[in-house]
N, CA, C and O atoms as CSV, one atom per row, in Angstrom:
chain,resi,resn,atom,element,x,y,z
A,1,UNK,N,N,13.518,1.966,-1.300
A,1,UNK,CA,C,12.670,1.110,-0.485
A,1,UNK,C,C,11.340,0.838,-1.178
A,1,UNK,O,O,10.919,-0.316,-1.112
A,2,UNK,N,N,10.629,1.744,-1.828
A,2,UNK,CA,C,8.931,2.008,-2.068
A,2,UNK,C,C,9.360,0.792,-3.336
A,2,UNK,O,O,8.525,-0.089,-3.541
A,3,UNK,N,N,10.555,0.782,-4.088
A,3,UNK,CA,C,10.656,-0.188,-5.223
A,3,UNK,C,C,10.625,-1.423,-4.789
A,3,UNK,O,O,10.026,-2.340,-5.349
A,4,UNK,N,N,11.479,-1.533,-3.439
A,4,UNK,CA,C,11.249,-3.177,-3.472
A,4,UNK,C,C,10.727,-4.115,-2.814
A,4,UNK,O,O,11.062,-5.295,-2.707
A,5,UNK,N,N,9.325,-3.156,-2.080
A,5,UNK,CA,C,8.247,-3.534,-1.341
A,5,UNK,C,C,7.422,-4.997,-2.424
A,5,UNK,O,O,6.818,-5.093,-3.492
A,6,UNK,N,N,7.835,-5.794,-1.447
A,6,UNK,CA,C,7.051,-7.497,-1.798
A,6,UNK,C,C,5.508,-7.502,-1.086
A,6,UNK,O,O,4.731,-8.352,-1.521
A,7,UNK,N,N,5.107,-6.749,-0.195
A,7,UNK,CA,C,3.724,-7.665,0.648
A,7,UNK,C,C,3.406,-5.932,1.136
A,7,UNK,O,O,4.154,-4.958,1.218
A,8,UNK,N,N,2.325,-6.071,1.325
A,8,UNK,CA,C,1.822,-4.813,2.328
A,8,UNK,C,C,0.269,-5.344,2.711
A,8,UNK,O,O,-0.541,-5.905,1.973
A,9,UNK,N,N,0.146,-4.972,4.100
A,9,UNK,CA,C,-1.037,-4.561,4.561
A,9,UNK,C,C,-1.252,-3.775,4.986
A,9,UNK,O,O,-0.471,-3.088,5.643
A,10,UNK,N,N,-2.667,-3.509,4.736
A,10,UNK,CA,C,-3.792,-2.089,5.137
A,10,UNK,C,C,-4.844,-2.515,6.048
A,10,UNK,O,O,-5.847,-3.095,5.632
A,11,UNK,N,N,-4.675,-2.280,7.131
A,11,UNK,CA,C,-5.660,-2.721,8.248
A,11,UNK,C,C,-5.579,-4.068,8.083
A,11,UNK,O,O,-4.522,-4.602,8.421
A,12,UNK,N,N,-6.787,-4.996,7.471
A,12,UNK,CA,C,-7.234,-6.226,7.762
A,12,UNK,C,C,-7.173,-6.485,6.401
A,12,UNK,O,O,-7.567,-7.625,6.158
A,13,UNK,N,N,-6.737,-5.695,5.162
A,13,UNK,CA,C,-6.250,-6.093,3.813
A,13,UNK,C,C,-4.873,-6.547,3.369
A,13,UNK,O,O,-3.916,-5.915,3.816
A,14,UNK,N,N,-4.705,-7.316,2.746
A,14,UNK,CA,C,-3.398,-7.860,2.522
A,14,UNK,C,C,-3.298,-7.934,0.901
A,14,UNK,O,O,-4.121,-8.336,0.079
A,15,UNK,N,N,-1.720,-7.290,0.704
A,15,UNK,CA,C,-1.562,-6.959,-0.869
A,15,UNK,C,C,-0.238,-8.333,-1.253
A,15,UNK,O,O,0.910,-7.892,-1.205
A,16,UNK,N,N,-0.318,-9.367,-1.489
A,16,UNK,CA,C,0.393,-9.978,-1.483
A,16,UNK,C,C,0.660,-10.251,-3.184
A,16,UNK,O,O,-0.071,-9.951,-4.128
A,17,UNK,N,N,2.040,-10.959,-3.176
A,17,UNK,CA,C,2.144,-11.485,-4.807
A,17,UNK,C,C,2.046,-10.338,-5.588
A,17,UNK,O,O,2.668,-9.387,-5.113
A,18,UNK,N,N,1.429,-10.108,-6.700
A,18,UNK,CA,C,1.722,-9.132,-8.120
A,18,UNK,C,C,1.114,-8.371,-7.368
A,18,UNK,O,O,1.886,-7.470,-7.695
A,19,UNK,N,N,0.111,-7.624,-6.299
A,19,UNK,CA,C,-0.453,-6.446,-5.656
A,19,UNK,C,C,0.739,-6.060,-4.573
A,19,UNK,O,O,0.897,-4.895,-4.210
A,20,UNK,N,N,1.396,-6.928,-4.187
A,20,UNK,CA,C,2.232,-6.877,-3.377
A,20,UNK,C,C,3.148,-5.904,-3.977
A,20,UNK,O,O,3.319,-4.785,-3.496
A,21,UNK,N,N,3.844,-6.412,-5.224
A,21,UNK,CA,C,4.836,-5.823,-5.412
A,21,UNK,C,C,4.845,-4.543,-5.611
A,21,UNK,O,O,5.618,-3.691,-5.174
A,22,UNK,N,N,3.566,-4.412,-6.582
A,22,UNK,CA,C,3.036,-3.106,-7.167
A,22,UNK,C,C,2.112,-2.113,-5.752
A,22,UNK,O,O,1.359,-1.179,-6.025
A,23,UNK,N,N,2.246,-2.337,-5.057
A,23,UNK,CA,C,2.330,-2.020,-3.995
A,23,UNK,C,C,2.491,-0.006,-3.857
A,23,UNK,O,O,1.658,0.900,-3.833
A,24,UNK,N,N,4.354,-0.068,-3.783
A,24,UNK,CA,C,5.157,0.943,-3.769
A,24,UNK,C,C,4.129,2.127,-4.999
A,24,UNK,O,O,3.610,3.229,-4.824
A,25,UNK,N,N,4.197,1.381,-5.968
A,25,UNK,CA,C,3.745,2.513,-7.089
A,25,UNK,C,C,2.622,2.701,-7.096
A,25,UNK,O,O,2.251,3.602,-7.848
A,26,UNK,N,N,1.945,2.232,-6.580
A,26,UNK,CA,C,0.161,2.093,-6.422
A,26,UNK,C,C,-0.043,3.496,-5.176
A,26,UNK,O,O,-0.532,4.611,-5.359
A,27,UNK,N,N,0.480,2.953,-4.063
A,27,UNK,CA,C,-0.105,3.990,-2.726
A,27,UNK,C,C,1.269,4.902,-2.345
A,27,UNK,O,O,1.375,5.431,-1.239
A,28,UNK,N,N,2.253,5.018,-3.335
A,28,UNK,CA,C,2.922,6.462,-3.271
A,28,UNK,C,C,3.013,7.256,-4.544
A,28,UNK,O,O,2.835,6.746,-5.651
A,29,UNK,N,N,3.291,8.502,-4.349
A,29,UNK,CA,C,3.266,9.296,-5.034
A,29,UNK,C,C,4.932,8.956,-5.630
A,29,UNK,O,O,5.578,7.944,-5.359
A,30,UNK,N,N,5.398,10.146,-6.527
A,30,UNK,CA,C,6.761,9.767,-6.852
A,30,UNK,C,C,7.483,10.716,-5.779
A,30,UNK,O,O,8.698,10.654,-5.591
A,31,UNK,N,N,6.877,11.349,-5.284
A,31,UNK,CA,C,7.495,12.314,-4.465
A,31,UNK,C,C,7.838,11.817,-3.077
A,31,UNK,O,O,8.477,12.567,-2.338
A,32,UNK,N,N,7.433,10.499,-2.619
A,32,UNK,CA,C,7.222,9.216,-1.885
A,32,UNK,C,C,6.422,9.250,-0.792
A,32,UNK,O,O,6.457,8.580,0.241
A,33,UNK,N,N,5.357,10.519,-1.315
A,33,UNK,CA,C,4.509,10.804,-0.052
A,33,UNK,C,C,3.504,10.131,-0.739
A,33,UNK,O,O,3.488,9.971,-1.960
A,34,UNK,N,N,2.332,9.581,0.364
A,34,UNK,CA,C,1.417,8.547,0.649
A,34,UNK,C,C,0.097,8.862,-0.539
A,34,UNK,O,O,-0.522,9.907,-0.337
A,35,UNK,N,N,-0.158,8.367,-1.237
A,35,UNK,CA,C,-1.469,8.660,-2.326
A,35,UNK,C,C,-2.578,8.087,-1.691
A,35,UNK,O,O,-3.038,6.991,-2.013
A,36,UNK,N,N,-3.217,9.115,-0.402
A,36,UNK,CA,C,-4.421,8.780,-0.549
A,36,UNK,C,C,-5.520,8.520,-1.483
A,36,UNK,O,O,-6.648,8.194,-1.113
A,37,UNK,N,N,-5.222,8.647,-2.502
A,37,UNK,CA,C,-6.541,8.339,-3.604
A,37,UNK,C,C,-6.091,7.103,-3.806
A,37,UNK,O,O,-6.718,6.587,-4.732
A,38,UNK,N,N,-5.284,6.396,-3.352
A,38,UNK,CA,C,-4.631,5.209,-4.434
A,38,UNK,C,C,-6.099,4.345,-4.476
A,38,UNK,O,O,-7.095,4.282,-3.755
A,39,UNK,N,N,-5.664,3.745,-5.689
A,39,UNK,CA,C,-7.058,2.121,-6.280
A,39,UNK,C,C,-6.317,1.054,-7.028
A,39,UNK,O,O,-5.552,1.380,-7.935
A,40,UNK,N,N,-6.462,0.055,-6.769
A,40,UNK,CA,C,-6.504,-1.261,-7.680
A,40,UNK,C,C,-7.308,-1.403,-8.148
A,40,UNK,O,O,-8.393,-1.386,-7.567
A,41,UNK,N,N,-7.196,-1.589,-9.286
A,41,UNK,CA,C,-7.685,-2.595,-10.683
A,41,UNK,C,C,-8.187,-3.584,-10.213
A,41,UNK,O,O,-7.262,-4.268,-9.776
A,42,UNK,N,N,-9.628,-4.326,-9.955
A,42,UNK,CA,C,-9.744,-5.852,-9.651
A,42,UNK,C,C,-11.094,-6.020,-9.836
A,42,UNK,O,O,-12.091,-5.489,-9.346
A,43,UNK,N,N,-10.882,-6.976,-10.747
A,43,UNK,CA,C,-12.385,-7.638,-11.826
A,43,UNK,C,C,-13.085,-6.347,-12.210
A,43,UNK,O,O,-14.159,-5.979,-11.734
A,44,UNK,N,N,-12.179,-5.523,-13.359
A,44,UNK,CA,C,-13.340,-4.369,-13.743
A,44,UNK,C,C,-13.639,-3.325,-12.633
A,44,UNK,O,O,-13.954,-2.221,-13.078
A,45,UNK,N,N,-13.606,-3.444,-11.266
A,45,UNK,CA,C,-13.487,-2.572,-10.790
A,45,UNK,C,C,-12.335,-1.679,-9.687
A,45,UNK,O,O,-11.395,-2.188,-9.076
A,46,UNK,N,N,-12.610,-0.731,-9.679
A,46,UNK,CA,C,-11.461,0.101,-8.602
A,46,UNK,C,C,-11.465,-0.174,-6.987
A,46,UNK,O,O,-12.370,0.606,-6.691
A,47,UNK,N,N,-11.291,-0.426,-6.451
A,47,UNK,CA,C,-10.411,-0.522,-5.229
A,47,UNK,C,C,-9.745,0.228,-4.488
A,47,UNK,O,O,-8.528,0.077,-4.386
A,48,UNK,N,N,-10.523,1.341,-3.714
A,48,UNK,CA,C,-9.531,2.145,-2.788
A,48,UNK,C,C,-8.710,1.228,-1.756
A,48,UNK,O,O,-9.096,0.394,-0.937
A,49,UNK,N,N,-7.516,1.666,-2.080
A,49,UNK,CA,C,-6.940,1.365,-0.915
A,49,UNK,C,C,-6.993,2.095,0.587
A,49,UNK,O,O,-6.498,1.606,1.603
A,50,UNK,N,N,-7.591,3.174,0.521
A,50,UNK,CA,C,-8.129,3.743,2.176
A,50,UNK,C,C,-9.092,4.398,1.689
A,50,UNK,O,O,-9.027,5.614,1.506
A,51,UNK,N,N,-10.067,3.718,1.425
A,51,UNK,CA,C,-11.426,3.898,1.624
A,51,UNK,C,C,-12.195,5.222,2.076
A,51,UNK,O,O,-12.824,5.952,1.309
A,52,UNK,N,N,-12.076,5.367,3.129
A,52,UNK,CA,C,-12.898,6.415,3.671
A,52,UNK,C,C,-11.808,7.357,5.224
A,52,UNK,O,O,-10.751,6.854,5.604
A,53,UNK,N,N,-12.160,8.192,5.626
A,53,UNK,CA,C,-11.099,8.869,6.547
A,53,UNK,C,C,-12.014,7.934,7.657
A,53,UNK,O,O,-13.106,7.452,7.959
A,54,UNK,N,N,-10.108,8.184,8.090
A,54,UNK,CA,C,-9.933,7.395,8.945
A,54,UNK,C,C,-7.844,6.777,9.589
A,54,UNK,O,O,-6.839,7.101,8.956
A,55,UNK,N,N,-7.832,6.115,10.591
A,55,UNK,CA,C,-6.523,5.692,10.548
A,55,UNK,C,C,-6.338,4.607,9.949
A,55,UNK,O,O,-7.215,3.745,10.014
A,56,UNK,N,N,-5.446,4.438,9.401
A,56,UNK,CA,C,-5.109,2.592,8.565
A,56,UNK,C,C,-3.831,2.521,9.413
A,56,UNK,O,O,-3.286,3.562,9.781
A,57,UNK,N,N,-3.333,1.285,9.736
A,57,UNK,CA,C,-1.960,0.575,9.884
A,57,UNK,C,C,-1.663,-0.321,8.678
A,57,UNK,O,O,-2.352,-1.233,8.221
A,58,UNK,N,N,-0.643,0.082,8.326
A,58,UNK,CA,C,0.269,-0.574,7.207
A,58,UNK,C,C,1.316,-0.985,7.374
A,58,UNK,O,O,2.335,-0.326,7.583
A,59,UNK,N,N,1.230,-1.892,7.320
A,59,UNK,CA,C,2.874,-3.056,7.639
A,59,UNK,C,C,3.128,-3.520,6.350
A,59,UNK,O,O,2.281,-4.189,5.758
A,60,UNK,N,N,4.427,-3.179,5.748
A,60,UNK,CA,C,5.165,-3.011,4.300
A,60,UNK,C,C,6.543,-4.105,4.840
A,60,UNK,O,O,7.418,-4.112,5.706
A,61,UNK,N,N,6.079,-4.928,3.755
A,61,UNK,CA,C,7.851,-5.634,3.914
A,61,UNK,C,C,8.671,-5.637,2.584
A,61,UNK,O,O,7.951,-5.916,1.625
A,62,UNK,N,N,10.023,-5.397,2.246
A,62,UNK,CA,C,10.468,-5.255,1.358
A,62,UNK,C,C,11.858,-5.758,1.241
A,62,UNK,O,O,12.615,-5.749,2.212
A,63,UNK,N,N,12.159,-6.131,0.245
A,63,UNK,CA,C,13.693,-7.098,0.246
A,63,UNK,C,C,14.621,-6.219,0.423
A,63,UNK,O,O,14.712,-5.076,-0.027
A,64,UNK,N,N,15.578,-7.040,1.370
A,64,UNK,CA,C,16.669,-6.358,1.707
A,64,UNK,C,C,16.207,-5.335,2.962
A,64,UNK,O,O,17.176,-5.156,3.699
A,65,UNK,N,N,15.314,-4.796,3.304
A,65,UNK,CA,C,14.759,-3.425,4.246
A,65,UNK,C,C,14.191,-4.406,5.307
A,65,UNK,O,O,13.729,-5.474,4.904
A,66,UNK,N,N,14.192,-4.010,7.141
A,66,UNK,CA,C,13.473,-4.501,7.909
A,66,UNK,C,C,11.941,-4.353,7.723
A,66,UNK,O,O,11.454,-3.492,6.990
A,67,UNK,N,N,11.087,-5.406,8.560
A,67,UNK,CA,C,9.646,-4.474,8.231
A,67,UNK,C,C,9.270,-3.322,8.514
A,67,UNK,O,O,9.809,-2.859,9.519
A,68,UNK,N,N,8.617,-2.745,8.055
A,68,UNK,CA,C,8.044,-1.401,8.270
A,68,UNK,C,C,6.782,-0.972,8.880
A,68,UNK,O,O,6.035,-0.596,7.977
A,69,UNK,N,N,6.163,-0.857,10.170
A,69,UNK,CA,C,4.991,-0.443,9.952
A,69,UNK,C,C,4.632,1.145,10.722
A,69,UNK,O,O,5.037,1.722,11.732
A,70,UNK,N,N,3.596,1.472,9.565
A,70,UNK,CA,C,3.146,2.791,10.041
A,70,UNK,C,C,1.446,3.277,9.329
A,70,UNK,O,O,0.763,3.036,8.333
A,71,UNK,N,N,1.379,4.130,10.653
A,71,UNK,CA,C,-0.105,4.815,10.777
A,71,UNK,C,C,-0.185,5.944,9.556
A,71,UNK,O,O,0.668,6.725,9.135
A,72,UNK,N,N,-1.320,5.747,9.234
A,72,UNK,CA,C,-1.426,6.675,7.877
A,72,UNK,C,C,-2.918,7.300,8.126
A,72,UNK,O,O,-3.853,6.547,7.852
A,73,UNK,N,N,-3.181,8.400,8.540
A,73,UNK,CA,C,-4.286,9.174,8.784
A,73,UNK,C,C,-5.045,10.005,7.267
A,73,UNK,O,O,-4.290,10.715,6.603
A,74,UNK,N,N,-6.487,9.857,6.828
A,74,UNK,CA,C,-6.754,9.869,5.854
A,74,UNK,C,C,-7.895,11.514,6.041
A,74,UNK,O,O,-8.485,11.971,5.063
């Protein structure tokens, strides 16, 4: 599934297109548990993807898989 995640959002962020895809490998671990530290790369700088503690909702869509969404506590 985490491979063939196309789109994800994080709260009111949206990972669409080439963030989209890279998605899966970005905010999981290989162990397929959740990488809170995860960051993007964008213009020179890093990018948490969950920022600060707190709850995020993440709605993951991926080919072939229904959507997915779930609460991720930081």
């Amino acid at each position: 599934y985490i491979s063939a995640i196309t789109y994800a959002k994080v709260n009111d962020t949206e990972y669409k297109g080439g963030k989209g895809r890279k998605f899966g490998k970005v905010a999981f671990n290989e162990d397929g548990s959740i990488n809170l530290d995860a960051k993007y790369s964008s213009d020179g700088k890093d990018e948490p993807v969950f920022a600060e503690a707190g709850t995020y909702t993440v709605v993951l869509k991926a080919d072939g898989y229904p959507d997915l969404t779930i609460e991720v506590t930081k």
